[in-house]
Backbone as JSON Lines, residues from 0, in Angstrom:
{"i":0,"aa":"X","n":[155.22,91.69,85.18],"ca":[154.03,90.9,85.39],"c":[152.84,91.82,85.64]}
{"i":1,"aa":"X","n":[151.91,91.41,85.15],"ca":[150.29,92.44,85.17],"c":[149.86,92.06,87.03]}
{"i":2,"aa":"X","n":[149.53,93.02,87.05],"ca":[148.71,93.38,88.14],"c":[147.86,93.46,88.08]}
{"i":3,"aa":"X","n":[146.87,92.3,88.46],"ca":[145.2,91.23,88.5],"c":[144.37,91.5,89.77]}
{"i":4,"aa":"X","n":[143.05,91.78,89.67],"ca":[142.14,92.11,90.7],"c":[141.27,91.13,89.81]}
{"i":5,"aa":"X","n":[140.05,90.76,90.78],"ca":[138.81,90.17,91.0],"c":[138.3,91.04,91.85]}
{"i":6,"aa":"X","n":[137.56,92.15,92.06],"ca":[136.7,92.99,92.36],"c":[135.34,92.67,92.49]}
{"i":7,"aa":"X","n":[134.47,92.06,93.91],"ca":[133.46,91.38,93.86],"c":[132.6,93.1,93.76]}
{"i":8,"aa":"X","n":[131.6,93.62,93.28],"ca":[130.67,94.88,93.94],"c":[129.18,94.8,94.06]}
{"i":9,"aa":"X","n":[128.73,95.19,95.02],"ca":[127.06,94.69,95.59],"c":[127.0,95.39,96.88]}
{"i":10,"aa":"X","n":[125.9,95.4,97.16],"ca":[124.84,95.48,98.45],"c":[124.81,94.18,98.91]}
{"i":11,"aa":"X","n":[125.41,93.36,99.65],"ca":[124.78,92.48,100.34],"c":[123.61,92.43,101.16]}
{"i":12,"aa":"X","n":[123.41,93.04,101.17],"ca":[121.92,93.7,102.33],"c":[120.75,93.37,101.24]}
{"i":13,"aa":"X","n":[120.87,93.53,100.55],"ca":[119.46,93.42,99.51],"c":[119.85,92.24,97.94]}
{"i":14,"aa":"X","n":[119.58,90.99,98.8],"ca":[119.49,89.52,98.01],"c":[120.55,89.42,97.07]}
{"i":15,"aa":"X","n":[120.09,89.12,95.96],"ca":[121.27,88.98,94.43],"c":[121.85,90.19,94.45]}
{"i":16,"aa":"X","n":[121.83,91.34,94.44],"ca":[122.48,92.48,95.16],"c":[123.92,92.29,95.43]}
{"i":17,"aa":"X","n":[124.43,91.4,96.26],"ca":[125.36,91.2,97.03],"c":[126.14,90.21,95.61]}
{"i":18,"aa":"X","n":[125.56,89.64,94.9],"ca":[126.31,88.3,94.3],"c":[127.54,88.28,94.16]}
{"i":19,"aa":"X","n":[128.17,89.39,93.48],"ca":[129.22,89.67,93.58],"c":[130.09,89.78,94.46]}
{"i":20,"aa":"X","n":[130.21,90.31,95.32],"ca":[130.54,90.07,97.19],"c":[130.62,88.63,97.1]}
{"i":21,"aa":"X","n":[129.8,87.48,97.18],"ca":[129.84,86.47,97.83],"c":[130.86,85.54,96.95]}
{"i":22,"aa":"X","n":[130.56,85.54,95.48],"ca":[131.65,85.24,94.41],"c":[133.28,85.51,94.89]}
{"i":23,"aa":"X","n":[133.79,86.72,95.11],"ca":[135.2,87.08,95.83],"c":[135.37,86.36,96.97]}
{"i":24,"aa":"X","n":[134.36,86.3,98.11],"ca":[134.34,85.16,99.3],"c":[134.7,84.34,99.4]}
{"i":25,"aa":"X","n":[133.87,83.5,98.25],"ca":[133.53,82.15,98.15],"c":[135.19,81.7,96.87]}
{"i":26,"aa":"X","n":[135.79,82.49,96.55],"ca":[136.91,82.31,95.71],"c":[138.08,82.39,97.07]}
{"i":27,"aa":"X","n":[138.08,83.36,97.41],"ca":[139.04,83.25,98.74],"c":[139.24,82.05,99.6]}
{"i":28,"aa":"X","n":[138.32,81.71,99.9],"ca":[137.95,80.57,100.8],"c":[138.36,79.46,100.38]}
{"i":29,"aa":"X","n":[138.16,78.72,99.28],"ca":[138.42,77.85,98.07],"c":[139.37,77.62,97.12]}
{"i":30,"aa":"X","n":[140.3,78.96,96.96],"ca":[141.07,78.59,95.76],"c":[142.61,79.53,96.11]}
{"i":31,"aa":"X","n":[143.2,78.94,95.14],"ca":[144.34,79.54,95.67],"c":[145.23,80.01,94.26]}
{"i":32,"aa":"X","n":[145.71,80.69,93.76],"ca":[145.77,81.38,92.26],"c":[147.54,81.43,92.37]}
{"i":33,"aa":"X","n":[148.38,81.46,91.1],"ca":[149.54,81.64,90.78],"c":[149.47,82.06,89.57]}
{"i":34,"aa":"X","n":[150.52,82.78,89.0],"ca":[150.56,83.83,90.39],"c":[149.57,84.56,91.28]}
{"i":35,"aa":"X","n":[149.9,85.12,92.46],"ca":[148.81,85.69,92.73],"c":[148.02,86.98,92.76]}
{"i":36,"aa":"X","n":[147.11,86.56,92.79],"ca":[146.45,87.8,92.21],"c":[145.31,88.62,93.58]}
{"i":37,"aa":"X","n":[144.55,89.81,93.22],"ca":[143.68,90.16,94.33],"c":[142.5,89.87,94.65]}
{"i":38,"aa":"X","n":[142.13,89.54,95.56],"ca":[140.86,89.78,95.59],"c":[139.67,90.28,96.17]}
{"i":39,"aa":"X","n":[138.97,91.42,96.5],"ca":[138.43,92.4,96.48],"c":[137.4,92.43,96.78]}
{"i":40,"aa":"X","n":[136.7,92.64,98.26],"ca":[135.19,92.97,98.42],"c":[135.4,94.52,98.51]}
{"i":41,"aa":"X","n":[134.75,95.02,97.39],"ca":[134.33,96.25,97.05],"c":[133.02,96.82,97.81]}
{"i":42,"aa":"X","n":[131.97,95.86,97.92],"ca":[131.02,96.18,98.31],"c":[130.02,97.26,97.61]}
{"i":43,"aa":"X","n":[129.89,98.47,98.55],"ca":[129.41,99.64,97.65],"c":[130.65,100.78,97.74]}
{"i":44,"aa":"X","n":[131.54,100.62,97.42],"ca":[132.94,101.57,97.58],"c":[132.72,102.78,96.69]}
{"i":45,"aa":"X","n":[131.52,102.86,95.47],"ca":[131.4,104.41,94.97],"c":[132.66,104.17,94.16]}
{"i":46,"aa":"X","n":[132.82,105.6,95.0],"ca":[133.47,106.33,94.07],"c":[135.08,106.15,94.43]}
{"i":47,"aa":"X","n":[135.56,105.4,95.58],"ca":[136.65,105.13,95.9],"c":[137.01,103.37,95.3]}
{"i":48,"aa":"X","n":[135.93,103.39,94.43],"ca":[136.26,101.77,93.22],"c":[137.63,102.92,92.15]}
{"i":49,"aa":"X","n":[137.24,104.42,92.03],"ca":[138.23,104.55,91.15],"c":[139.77,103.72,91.58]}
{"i":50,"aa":"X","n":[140.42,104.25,92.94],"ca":[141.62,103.81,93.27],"c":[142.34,102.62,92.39]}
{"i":51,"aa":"X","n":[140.94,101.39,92.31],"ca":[141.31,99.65,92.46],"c":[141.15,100.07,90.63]}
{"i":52,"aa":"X","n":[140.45,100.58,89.89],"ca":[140.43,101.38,88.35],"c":[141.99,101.64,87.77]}
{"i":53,"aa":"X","n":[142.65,102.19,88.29],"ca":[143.51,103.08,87.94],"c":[144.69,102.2,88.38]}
{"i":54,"aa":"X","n":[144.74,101.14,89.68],"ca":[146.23,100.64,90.19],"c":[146.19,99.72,89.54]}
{"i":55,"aa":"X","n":[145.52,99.31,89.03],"ca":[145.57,97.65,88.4],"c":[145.91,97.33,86.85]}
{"i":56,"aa":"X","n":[146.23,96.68,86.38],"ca":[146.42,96.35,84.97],"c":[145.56,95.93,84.27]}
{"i":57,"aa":"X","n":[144.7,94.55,85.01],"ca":[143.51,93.78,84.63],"c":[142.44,93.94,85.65]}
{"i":58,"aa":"X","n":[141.13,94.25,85.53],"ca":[140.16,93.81,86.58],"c":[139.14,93.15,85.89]}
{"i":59,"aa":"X","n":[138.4,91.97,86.86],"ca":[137.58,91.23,86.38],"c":[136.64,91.94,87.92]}
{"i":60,"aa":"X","n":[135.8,92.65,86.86],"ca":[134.46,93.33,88.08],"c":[133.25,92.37,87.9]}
{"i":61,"aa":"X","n":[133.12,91.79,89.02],"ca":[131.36,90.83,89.57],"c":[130.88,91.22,89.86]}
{"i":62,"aa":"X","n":[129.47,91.55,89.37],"ca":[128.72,92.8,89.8],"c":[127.14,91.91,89.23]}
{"i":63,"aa":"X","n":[125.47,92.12,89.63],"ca":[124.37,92.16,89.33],"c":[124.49,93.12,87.43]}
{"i":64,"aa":"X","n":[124.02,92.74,86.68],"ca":[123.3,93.76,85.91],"c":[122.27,93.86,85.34]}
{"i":65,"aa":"X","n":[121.72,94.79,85.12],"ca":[120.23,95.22,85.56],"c":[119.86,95.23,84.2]}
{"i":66,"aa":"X","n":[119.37,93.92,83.37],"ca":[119.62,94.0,81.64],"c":[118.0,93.07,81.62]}
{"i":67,"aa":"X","n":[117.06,93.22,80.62],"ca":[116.16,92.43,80.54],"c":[116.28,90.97,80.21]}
{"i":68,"aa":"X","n":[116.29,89.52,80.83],"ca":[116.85,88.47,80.74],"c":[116.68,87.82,82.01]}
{"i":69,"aa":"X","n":[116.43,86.61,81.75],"ca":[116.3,85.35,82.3],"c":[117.47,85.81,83.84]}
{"i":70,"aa":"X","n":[116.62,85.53,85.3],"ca":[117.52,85.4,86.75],"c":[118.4,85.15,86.71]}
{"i":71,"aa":"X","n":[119.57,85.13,87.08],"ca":[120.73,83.89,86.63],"c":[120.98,84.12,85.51]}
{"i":72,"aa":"X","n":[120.98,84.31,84.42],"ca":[122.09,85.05,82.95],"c":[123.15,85.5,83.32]}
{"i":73,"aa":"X","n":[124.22,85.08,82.66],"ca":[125.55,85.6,82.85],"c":[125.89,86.35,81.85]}
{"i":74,"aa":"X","n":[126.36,87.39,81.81],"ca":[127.3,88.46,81.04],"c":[128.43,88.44,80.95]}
{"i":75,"aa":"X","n":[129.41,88.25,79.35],"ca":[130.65,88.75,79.66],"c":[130.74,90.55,79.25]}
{"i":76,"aa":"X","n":[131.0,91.21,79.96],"ca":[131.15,92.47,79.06],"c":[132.55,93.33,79.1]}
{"i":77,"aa":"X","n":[132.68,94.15,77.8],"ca":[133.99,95.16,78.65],"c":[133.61,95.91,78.99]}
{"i":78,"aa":"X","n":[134.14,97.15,79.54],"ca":[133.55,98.47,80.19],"c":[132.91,99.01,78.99]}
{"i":79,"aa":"X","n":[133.4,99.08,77.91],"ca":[132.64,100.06,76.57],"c":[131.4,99.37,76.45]}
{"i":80,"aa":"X","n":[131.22,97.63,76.52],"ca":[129.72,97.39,76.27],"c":[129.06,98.04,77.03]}
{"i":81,"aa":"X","n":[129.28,97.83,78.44],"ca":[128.25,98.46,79.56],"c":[128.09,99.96,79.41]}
{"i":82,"aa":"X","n":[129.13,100.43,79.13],"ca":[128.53,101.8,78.84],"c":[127.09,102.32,77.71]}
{"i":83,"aa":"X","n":[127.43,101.27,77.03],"ca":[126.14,101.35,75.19],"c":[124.98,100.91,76.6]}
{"i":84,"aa":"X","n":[124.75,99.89,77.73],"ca":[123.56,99.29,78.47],"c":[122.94,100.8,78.75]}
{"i":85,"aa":"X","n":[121.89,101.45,78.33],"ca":[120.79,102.32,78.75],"c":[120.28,101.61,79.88]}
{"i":86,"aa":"X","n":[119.76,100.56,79.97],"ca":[119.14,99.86,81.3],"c":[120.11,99.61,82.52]}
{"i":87,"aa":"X","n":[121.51,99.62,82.65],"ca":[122.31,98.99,83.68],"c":[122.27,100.18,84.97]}
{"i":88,"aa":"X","n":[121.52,101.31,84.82],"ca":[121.37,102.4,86.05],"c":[120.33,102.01,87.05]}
{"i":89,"aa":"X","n":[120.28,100.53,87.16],"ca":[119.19,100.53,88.32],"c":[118.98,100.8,89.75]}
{"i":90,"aa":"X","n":[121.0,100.52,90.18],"ca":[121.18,100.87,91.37],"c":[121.72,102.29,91.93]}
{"i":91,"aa":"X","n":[122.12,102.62,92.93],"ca":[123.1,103.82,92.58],"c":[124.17,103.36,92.32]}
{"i":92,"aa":"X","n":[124.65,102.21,92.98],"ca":[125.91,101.51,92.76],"c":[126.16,101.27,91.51]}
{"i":93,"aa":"X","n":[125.05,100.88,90.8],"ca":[125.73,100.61,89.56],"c":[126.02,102.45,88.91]}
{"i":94,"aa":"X","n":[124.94,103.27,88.96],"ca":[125.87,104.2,88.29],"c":[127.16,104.61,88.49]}
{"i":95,"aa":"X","n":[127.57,104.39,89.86],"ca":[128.87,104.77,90.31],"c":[130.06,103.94,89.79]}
{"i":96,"aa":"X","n":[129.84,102.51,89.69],"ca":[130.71,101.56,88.71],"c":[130.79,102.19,87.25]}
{"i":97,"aa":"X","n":[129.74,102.85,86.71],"ca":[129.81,103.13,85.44],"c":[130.04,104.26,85.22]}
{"i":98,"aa":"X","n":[130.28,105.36,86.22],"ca":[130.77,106.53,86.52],"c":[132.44,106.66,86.73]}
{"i":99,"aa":"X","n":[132.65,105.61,87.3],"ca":[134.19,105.33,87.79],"c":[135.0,104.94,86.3]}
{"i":100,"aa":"X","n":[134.4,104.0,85.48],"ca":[134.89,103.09,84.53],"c":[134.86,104.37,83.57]}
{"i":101,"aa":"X","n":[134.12,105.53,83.03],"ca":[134.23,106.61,82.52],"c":[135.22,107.83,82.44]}
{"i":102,"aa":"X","n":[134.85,107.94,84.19],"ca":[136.48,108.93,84.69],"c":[137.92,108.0,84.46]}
{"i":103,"aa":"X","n":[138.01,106.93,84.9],"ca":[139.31,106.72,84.36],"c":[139.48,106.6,83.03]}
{"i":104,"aa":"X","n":[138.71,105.99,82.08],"ca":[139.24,106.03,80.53],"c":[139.39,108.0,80.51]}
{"i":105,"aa":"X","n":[138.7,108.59,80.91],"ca":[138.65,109.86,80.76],"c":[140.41,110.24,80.9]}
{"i":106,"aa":"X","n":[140.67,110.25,81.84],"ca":[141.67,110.22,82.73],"c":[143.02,109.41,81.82]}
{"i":107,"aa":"X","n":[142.44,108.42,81.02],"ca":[143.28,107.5,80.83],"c":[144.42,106.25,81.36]}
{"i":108,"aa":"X","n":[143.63,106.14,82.49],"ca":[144.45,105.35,83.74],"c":[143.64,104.17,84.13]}
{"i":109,"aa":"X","n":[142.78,103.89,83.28],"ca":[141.65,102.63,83.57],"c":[142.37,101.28,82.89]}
{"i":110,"aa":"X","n":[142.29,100.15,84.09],"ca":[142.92,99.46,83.84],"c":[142.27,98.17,82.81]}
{"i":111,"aa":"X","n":[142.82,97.58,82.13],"ca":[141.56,96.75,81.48],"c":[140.87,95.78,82.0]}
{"i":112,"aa":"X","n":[139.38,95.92,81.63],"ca":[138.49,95.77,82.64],"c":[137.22,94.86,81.8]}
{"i":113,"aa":"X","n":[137.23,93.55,82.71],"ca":[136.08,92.85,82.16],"c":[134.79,92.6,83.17]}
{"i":114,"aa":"X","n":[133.49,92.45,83.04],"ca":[132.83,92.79,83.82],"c":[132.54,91.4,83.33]}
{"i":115,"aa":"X","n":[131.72,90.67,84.77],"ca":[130.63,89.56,85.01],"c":[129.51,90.23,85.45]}
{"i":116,"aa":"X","n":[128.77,90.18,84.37],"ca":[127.43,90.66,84.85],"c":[126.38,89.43,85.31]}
{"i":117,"aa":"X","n":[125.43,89.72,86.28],"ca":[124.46,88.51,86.54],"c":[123.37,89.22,86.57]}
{"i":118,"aa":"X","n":[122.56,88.45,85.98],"ca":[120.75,89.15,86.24],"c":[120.31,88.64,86.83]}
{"i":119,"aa":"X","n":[119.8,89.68,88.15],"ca":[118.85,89.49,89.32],"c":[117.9,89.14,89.33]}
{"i":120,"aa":"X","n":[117.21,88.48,90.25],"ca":[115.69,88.4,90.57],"c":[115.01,89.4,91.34]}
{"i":121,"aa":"X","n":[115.64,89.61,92.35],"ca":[115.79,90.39,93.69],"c":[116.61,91.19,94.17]}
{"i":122,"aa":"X","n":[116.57,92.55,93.97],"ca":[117.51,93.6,94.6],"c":[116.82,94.39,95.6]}
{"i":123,"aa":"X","n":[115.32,94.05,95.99],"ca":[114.67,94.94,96.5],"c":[114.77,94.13,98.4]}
{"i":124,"aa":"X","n":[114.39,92.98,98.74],"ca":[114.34,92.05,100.0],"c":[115.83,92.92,100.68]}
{"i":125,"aa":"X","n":[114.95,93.14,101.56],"ca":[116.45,93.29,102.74],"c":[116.65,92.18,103.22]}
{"i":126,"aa":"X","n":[117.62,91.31,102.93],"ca":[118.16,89.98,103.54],"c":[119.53,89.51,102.63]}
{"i":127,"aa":"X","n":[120.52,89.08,103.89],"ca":[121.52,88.77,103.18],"c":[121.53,87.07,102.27]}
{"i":128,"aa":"X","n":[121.45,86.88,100.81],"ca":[121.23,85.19,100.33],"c":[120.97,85.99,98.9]}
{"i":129,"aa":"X","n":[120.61,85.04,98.04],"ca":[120.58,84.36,96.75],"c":[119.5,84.04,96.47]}
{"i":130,"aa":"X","n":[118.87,84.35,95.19],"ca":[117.36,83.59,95.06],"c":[117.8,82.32,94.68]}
{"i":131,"aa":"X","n":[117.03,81.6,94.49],"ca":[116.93,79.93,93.79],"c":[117.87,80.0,92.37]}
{"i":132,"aa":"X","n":[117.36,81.02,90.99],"ca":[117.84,81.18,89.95],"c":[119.55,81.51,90.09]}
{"i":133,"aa":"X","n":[119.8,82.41,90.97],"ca":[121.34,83.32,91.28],"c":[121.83,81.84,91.84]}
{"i":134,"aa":"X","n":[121.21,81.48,93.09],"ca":[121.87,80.37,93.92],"c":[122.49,78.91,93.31]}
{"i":135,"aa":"X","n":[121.72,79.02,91.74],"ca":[121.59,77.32,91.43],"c":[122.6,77.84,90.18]}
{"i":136,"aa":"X","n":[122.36,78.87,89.31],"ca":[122.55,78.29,88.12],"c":[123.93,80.26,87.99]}
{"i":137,"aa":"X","n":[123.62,81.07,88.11],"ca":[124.08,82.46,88.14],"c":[125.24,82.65,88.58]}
{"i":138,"aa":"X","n":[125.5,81.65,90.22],"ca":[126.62,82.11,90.72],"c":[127.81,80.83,90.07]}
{"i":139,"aa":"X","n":[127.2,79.6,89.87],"ca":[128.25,78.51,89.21],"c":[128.51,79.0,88.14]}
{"i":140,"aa":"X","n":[127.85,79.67,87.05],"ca":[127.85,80.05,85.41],"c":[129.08,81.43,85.98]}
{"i":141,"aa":"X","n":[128.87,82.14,86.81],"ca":[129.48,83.43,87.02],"c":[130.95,82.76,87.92]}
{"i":142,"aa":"X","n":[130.61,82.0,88.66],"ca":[132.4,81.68,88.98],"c":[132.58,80.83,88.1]}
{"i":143,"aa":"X","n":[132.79,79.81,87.49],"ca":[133.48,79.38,86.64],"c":[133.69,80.28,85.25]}
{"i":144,"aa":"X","n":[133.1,81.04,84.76],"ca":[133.64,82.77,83.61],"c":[134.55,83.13,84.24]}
{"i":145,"aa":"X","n":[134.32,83.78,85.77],"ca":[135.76,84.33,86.21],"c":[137.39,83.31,86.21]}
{"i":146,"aa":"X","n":[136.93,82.1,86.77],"ca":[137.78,81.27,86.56],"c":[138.33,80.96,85.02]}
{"i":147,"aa":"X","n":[137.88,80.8,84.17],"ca":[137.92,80.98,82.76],"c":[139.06,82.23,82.38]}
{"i":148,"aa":"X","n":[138.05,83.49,82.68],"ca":[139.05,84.82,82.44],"c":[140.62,84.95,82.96]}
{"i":149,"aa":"X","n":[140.76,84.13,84.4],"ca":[141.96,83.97,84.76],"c":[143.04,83.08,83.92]}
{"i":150,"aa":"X","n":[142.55,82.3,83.67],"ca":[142.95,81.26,82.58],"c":[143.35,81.67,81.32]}
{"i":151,"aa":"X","n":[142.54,82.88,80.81],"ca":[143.01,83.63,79.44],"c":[144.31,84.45,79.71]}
{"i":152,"aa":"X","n":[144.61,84.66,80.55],"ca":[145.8,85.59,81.34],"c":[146.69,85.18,81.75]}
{"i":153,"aa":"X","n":[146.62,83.2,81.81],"ca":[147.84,82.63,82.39],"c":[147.65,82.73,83.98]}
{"i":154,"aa":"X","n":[146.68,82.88,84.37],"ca":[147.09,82.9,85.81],"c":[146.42,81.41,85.92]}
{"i":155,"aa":"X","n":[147.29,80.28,86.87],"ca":[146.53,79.09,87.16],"c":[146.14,78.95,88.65]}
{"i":156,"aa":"X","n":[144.99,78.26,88.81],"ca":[144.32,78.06,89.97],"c":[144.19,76.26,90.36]}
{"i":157,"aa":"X","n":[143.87,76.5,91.63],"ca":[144.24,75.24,92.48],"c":[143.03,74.95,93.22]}
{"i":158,"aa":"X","n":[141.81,74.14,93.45],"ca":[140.85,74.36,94.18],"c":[141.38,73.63,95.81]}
{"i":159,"aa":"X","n":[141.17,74.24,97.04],"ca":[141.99,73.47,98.36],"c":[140.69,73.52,99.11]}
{"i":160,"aa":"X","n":[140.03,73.99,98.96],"ca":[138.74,73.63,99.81],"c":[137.26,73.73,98.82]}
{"i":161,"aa":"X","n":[136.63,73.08,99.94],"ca":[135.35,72.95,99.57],"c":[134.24,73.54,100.09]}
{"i":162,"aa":"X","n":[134.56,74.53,100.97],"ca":[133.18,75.33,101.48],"c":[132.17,75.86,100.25]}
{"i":163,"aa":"X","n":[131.16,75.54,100.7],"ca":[129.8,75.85,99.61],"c":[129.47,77.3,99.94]}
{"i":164,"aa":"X","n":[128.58,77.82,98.7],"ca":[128.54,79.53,98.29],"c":[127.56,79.8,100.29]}
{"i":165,"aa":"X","n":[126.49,78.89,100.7],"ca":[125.66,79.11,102.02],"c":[126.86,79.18,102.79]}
{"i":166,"aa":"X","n":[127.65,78.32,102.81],"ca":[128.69,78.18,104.28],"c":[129.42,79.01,104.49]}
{"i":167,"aa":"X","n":[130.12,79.61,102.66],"ca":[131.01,81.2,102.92],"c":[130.26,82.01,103.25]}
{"i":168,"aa":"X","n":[129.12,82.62,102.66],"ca":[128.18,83.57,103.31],"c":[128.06,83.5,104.73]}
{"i":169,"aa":"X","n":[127.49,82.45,105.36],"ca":[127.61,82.74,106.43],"c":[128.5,82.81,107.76]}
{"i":170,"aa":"X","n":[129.78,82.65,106.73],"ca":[131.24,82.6,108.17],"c":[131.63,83.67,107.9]}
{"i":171,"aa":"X","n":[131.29,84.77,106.82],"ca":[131.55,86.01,106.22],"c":[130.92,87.05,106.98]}
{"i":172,"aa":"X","n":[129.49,86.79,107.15],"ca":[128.34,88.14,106.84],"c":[127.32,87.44,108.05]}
{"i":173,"aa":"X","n":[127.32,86.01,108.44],"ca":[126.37,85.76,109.33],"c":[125.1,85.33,109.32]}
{"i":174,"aa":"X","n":[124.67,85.39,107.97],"ca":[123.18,84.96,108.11],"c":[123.52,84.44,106.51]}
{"i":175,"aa":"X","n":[122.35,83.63,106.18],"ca":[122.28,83.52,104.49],"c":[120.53,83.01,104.52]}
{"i":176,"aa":"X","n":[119.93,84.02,103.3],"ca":[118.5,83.5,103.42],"c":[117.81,83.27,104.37]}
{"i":177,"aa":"X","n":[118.6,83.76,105.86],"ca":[117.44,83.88,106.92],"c":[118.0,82.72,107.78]}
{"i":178,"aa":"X","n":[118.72,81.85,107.47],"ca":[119.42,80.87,108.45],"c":[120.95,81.84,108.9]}
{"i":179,"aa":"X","n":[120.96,81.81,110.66],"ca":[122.05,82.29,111.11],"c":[123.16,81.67,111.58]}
{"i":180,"aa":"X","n":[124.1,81.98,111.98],"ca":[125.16,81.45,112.37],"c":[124.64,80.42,113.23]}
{"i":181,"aa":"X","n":[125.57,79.23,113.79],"ca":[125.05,78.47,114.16],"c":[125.8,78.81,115.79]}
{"i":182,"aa":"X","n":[126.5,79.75,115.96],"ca":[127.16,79.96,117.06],"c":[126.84,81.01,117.32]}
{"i":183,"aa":"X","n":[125.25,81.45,117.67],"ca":[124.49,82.34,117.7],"c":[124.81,82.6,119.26]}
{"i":184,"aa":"X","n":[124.96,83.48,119.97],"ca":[125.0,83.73,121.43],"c":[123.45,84.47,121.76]}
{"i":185,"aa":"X","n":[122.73,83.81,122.48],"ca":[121.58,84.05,122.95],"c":[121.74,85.1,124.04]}
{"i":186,"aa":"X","n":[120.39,86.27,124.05],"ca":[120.71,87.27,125.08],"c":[120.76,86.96,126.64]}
{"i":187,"aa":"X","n":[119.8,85.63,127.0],"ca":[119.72,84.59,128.37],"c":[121.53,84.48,128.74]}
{"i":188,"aa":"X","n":[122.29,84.3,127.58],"ca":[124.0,84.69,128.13],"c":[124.4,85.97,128.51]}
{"i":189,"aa":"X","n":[123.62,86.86,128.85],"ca":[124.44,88.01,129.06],"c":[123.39,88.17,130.8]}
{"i":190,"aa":"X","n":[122.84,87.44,131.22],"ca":[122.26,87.83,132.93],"c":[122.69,88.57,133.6]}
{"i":191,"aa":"X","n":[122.56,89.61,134.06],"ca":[123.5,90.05,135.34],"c":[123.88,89.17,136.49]}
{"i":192,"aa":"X","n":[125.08,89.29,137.07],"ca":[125.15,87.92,138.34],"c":[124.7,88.61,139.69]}
């Protein structure tokens, strides 16, 4: 049996940035896969994304890409398209995804690898959330592709909950778009007696 990752990778710290991150979350939280398979906040892992490269059979990498096109556009790509993208070096992260996906074909130990790309609005805002375009139309178009890709592979899925992309973000990471937890502990709780 193949050995399956979902590999979310982003900055959560800086808006659509994170999308990917919240996609793996918001799949965890929600769904439940057979067989099963991984799933992966990568975050900004560099150069230690080779490891999850090389152990796996299949990876489906969620990631921002940095391509001229409409907020919210979804990408299917393989690693060889993204490599032809001249424009996809916007982050460091992304060179390091496309640095990693290089050394292992190099190497020959790269596992096959489909990328969800999404085009950003916002990578620059320090705040953890989603613009309007990513939030409405980017992250539904981008999880249901991944869901799709699983489906080409035989793996079937089960949806068991319903937490929304705001509610995982913030039982995850704590804030979304500037609204915080709602079980915020105020500093007036910490008084000396």
């Amino acid at each position: 049996m193949k050995k399956i990752a979902i590999i979310g990778v982003g900055n959560i710290l800086f808006k659509d940035e994170g999308i990917g991150v919240f996609i793996v979350k918001y799949l965890q939280e929600n769904y439940i896969f057979k067989p099963t398979i991984d799933l992966i906040d990568a975050g900004t892992l560099g150069f230690r994304l080779m490891e999850y490269l090389e152990d796996y059979d299949y990876i489906i990498l969620v990631d921002t890409i940095s391509i001229k096109d409409k907020p919210g556009s979804v990408f299917r790509l393989t690693a060889e398209d993204l490599a032809g993208i001249g424009s996809y070096h916007q982050t460091a992260h992304e060179v390091e995804v496309l640095q990693m996906l290089e050394l292992t074909a190099l190497k020959g130990k790269r596992a096959e690898t489909i990328i969800i790309g999404i085009v950003p609005e916002n990578i620059c805002t320090s705040e953890i959330g989603l613009t309007k375009p990513l939030e409405n139309e980017g992250f539904k178009t981008a999880t249901y592709q991944v869901l799709k890709e699983l489906e080409k592979l035989g793996i079937k899925y089960e949806k068991v909950n319903n937490l929304s992309l705001k509610d995982t973000v913030i039982k995850h990471f704590g804030s979304y778009n500037g609204e915080l937890i709602k079980q915020r502990i105020g500093n007036e709780d910490y008084r000396d007696s």
